[in-house]
C-alpha positions in Angstrom: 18.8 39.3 -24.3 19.0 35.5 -23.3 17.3 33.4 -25.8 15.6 31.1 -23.1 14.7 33.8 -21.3 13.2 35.4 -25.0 11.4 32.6 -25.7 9.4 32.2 -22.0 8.3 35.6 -22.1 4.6 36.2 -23.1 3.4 38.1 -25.6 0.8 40.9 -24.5 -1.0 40.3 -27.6 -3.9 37.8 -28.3 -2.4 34.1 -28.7 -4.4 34.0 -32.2 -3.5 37.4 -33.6 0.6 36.9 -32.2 0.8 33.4 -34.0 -1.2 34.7 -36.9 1.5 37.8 -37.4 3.9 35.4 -37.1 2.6 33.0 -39.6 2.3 36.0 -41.8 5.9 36.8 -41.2 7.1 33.6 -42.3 5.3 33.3 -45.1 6.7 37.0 -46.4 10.3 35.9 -45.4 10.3 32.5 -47.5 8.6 34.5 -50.2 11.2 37.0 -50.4 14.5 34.6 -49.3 14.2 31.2 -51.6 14.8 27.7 -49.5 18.7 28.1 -50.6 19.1 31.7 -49.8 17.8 31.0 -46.3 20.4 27.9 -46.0 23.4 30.1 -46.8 22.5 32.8 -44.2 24.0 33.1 -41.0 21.7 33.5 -37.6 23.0 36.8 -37.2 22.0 37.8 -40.9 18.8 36.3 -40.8 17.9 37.7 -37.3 18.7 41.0 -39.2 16.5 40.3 -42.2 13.6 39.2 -40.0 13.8 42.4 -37.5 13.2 44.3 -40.6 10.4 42.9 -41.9 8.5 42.4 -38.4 9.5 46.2 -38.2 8.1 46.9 -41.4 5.1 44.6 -40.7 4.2 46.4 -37.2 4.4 49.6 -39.3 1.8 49.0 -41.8 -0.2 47.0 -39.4 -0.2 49.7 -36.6 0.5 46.3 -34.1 1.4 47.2 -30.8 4.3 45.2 -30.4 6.7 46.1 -27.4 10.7 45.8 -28.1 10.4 42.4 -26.1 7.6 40.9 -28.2 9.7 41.4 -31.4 12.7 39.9 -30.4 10.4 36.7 -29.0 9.3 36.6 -32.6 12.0 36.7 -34.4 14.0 34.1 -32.2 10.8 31.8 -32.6 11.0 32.4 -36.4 14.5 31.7 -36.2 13.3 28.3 -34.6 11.1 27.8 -37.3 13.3 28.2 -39.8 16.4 26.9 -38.8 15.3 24.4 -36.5 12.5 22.4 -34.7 10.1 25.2 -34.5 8.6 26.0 -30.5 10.7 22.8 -29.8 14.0 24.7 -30.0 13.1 26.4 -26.9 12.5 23.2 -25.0 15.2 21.3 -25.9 17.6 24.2 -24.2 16.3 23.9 -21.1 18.3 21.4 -19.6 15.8 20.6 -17.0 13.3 19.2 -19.2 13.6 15.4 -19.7 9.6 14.7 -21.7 8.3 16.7 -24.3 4.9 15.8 -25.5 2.8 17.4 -28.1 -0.9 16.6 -28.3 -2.0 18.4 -31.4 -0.2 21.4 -32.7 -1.1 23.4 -29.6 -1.0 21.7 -26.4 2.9 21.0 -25.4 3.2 19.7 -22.1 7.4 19.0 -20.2 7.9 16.7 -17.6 10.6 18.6 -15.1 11.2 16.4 -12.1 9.1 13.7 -13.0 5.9 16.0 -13.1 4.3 17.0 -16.0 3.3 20.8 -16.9 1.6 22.7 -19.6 3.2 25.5 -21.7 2.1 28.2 -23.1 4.4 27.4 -26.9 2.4 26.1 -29.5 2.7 25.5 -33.3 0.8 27.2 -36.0 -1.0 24.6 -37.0 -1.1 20.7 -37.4 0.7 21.0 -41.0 3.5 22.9 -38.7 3.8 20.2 -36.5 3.8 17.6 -39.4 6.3 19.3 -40.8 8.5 19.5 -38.2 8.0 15.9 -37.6 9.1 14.9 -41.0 12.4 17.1 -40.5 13.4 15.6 -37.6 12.8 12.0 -39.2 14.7 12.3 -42.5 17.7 13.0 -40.7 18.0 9.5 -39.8 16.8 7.9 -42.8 13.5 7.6 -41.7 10.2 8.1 -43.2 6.9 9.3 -41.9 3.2 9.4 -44.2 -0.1 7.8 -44.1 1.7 4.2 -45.2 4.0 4.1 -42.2 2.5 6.4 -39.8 4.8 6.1 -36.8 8.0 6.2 -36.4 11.2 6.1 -33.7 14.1 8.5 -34.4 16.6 10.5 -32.4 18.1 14.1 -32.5 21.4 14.9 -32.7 21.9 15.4 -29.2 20.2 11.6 -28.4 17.0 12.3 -27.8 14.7 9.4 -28.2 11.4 10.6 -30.4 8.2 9.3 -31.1 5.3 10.1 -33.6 2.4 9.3 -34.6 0.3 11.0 -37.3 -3.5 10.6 -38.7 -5.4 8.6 -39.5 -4.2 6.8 -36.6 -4.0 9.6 -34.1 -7.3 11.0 -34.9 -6.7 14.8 -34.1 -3.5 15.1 -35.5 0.0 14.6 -35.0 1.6 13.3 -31.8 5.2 13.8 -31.0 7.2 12.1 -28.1 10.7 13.2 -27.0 12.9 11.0 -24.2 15.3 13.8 -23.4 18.7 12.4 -22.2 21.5 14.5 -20.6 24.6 15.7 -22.0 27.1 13.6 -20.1 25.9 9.7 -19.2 25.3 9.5 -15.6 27.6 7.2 -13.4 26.6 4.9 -10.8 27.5 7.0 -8.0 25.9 10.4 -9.2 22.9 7.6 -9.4 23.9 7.3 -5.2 24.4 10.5 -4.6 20.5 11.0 -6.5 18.8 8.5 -4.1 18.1 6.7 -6.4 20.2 3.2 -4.6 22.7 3.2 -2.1 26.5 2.6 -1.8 26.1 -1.0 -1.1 24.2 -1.6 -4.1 26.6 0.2 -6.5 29.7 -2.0 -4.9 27.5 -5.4 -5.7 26.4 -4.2 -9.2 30.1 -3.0 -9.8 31.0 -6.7 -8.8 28.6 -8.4 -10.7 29.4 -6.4 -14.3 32.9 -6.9 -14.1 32.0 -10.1 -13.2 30.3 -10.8 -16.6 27.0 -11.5 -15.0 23.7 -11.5 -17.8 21.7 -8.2 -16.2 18.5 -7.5 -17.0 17.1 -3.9 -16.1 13.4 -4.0 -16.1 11.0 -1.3 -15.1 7.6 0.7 -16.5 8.1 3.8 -18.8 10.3 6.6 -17.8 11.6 4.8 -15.0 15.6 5.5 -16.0 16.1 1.8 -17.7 18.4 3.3 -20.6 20.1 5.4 -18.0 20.5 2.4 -15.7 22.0 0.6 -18.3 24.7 3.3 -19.4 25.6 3.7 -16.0 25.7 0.0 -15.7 28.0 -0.4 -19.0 30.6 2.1 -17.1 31.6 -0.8 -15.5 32.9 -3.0 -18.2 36.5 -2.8 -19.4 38.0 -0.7 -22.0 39.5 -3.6 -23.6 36.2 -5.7 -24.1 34.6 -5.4 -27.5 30.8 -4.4 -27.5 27.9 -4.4 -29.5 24.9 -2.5 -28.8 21.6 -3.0 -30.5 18.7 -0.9 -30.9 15.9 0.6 -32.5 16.7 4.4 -32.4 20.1 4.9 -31.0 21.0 6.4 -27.7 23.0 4.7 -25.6 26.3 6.5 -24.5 28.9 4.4 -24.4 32.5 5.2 -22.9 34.8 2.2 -23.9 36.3 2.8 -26.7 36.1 -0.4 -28.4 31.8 0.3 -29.4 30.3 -1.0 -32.2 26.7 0.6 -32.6 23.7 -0.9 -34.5 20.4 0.0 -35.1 17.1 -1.5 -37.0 15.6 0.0 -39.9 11.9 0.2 -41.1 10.3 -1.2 -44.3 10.6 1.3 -46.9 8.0 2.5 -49.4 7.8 -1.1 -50.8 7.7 -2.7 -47.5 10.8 -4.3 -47.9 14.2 -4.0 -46.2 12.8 -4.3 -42.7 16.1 -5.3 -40.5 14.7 -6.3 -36.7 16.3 -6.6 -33.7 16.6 -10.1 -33.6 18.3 -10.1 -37.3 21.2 -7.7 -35.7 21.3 -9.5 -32.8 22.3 -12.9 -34.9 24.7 -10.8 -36.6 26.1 -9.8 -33.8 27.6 -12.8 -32.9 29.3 -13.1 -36.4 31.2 -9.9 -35.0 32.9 -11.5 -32.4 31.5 -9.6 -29.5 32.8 -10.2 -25.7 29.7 -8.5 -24.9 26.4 -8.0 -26.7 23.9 -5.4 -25.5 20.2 -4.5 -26.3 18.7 -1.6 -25.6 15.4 -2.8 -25.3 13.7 -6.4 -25.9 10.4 -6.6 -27.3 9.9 -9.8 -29.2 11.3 -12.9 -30.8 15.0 -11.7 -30.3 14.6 -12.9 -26.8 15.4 -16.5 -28.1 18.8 -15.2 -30.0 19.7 -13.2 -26.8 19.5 -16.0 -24.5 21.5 -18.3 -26.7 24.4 -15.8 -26.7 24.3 -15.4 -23.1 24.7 -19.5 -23.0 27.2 -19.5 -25.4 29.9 -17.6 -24.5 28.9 -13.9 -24.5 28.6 -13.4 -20.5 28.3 -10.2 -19.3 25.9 -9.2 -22.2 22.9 -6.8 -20.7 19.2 -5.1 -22.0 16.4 -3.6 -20.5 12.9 -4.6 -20.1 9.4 -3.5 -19.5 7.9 -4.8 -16.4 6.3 -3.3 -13.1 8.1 -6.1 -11.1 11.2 -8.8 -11.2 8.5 -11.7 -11.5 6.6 -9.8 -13.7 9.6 -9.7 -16.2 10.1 -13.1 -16.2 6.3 -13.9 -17.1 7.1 -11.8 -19.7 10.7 -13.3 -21.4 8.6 -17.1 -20.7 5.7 -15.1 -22.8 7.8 -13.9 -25.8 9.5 -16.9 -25.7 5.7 -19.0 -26.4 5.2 -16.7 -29.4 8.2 -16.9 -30.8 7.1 -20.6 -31.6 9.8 -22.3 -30.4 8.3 -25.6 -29.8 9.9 -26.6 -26.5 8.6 -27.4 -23.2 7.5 -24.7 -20.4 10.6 -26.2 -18.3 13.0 -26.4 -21.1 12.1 -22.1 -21.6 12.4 -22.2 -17.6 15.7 -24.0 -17.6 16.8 -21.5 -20.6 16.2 -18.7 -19.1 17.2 -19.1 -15.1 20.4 -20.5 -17.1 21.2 -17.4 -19.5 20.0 -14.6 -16.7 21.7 -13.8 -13.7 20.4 -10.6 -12.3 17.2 -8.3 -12.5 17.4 -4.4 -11.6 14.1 -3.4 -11.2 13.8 0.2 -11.1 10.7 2.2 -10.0 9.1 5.9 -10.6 7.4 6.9 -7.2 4.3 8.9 -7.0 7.1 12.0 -6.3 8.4 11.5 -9.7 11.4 10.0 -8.3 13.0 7.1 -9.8 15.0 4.0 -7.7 16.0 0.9 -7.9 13.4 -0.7 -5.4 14.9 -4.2 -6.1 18.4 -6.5 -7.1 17.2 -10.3 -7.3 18.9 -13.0 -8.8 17.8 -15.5 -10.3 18.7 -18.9 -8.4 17.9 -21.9 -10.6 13.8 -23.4 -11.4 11.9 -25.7 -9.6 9.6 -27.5 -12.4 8.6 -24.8 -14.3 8.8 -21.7 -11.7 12.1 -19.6 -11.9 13.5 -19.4 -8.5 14.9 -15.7 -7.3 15.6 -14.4 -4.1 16.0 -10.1 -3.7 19.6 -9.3 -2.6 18.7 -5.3 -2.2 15.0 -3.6 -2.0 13.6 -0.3 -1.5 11.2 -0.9 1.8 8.8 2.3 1.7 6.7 2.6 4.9 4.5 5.5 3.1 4.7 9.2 1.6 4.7 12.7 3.4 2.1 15.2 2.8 3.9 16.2 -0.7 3.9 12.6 -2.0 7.3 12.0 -1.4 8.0 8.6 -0.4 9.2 7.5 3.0 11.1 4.7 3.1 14.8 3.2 2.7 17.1 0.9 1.1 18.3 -2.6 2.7 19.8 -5.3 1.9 17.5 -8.9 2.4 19.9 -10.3 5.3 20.1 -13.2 2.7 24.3 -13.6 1.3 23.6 -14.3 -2.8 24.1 -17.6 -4.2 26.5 -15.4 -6.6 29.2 -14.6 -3.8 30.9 -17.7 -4.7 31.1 -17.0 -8.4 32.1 -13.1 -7.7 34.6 -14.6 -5.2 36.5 -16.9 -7.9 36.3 -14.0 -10.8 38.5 -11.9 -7.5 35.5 -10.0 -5.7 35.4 -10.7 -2.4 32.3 -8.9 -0.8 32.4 -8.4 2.9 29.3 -10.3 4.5 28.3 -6.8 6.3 27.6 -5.5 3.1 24.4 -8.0 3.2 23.7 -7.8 6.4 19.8 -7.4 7.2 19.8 -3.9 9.2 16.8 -2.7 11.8 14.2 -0.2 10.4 15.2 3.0 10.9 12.6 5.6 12.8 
């Protein structure tokens, strides 16, 4: 029987006594296999080893446990011996991109930007602790009531979050940002909706161009995707550096050099933070330097490398709008404590940055790029932009789907100048303002 198809099916039994036998189960298997016994075995011996003892178990228990059941519970103990427990089961389904567990046993996915509830659980909040703990030691990280959160990844490049008590008051929290096997390009980003052809030809331009990008958006709105697909773009024989905080950018040059910050250990020392990698960085000779997120002080170090020779360097952003991201960078930049003027950080910033992608979820759980500005020069201390491509949305259909389109402004970018001197020469259609459609 299929595994995914074994672990959706329900058991007949009572949630309580089904997770209760199986608790029971494991606790007789890793009484009667030590830790290192269990690590030598195969699946296929200890799928064997377990059918026997459930067998044994429905025996003297008289448990009316259908053919079906069993092998549900020994795949699941399997799971939960071998690997992440109910997770396992989630993390095969390929069209699951959020996994959230509130508590030991409430798991909700997100499958097409909408969020549902399943009917997987874990024994108990020690279980999910547990489970927790494996998945962070496996990057050198370190979860416990003096450093109760944490960032990690999985193997496969998942992005994971938790947080345990005291802090989340009814037990452990876990996050995972699921991420697909093969990066997605720019045009299966066209062929999604998600921007048109026009825009993929401009942002083609301007990354080969060695334009600064920005992507900015909310949470889950496809920035780390954006920026892979983005990266496609720049040359095999350009050296880059990426910087983050749990690794997961995929990368397809060949010339990569991957770093990643580390956490205080038990002492509280040994922290490395973004903005210590990124100065490294530049001690690496990088032709481009890339961030996978900025949060902080590092904002000051980024900008200096984008003004000193490392064009064409990129990161991503939290912001709901274009102008909202630049409030933001001007705001980091005030608590860094750099003491300079409000239009010195203006003149450093419309300087360093070139473009903004702002990407958008809809209320349809779609995600788009709903805007392209660049950034023009300042005027005192405003930053001057003008949008080269938005998403115009004239309202939603009866689903929630939004109804609208992609256009350019009608207004030809200050930038066709420099893309025409690095040897892209744009046709002028390709900004043309275009009537509403419908």
């Amino acid at each position: 029987m299929n595994r995914a198809a074994v672990s959706d099916a329900a058991a007949a039994l009572e949630p309580d006594v089904y997770h209760g036998l199986k608790a029971s189960l494991h606790a007789r298997v890793v009484d009667r296999l030590d830790l290192e016994t269990l690590g030598r075995l195969t699946t296929e011996r200890l799928t064997q080893e377990l059918t026997a003892l459930l067998a044994q178990m429905v025996a003297d228990k008289n448990l009316p446990l259908n053919r079906r059941e069993r092998e549900k519970m020994v795949h699941e103990l399997i799971d939960d011996i071998l690997g992440l427990g109910p997770l396992e089961a989630l993390l095969r389904d390929p069209s699951i991109s959020d996994i959230l567990v509130n508590t030991f046993d409430t798991i909700y996915v997100e499958r097409k930007g909408r969020l549902e509830l399943t009917s997987l659980r874990f024994r108990d909040n020690d279980h999910l602790q547990q489970t927790i703990s494996r998945i962070v030691s496996r990057v050198g990280r370190r979860v416990d009531e003096a450093s109760p959160m944490v960032d990690a990844r999985l193997p496969d490049g998942s992005r994971v979050n938790a947080i345990i008590p005291p802090l989340a008051v009814d037990g452990p929290l876990l996050s995972i940002r699921r991420f697909g096997g093969a990066p997605l390009r720019t045009a299966d980003l066209v062929q999604a909706g998600a921007m048109t052809e026009a825009m993929r030809v401009f942002l083609e331009a301007c990354v080969k161009a060695k334009f600064n990008i920005l992507v900015a958006g909310g949470t889950g709105t496809g920035k780390t995707t954006m920026l892979n697909a983005l990266s496609s773009f720049i040359p095999d024989y350009e050296r880059i550096v990426t910087i983050e905080d749990a690794a997961e950018l995929q990368l397809q040059q060949q010339h990569v050099v991957r770093l990643e910050t580390r956490p205080p250990n038990v002492e509280g020392k040994g922290e490395v933070l973004t903005r210590d990698l990124v100065r490294n960085s530049l001690r690496m000779r990088p032709d481009r330097i890339i961030v996978g997120e900025i949060r902080s002080a590092e904002i000051i170090d980024m900008l200096q490398a984008m003004n000193t020779g490392h064009e064409g360097s990129m990161a991503t952003l939290h912001a709901n709008t274009a102008r909202d991201a630049v409030t933001r960078m001007m705001a980091m930049i005030g608590m860094s404590g750099l003491n300079v003027t409000e239009q010195v950080v203006c003149q450093m910033l419309a300087r360093a940055l070139d473009l903004i992608v702002q990407l958008q979820r809809g209320a349809d759980g779609k995600r788009r790029v709903v805007a392209i500005s660049e950034i023009t020069g300042t005027e005192g201390t405003v930053i001057q932009m003008q949008d080269v491509f938005v998403f115009r949305q004239h309202g939603a259909d009866a689903e929630g789907r939004a109804i609208g389109e992609f256009a350019p402004t009608g207004l030809r970018p200050r930038c066709a100048e420099r893309l025409e001197r690095a040897g892209f020469e744009l046709p002028p259609s390709l900004f043309a303002l275009r009537e509403r459609r419908g």
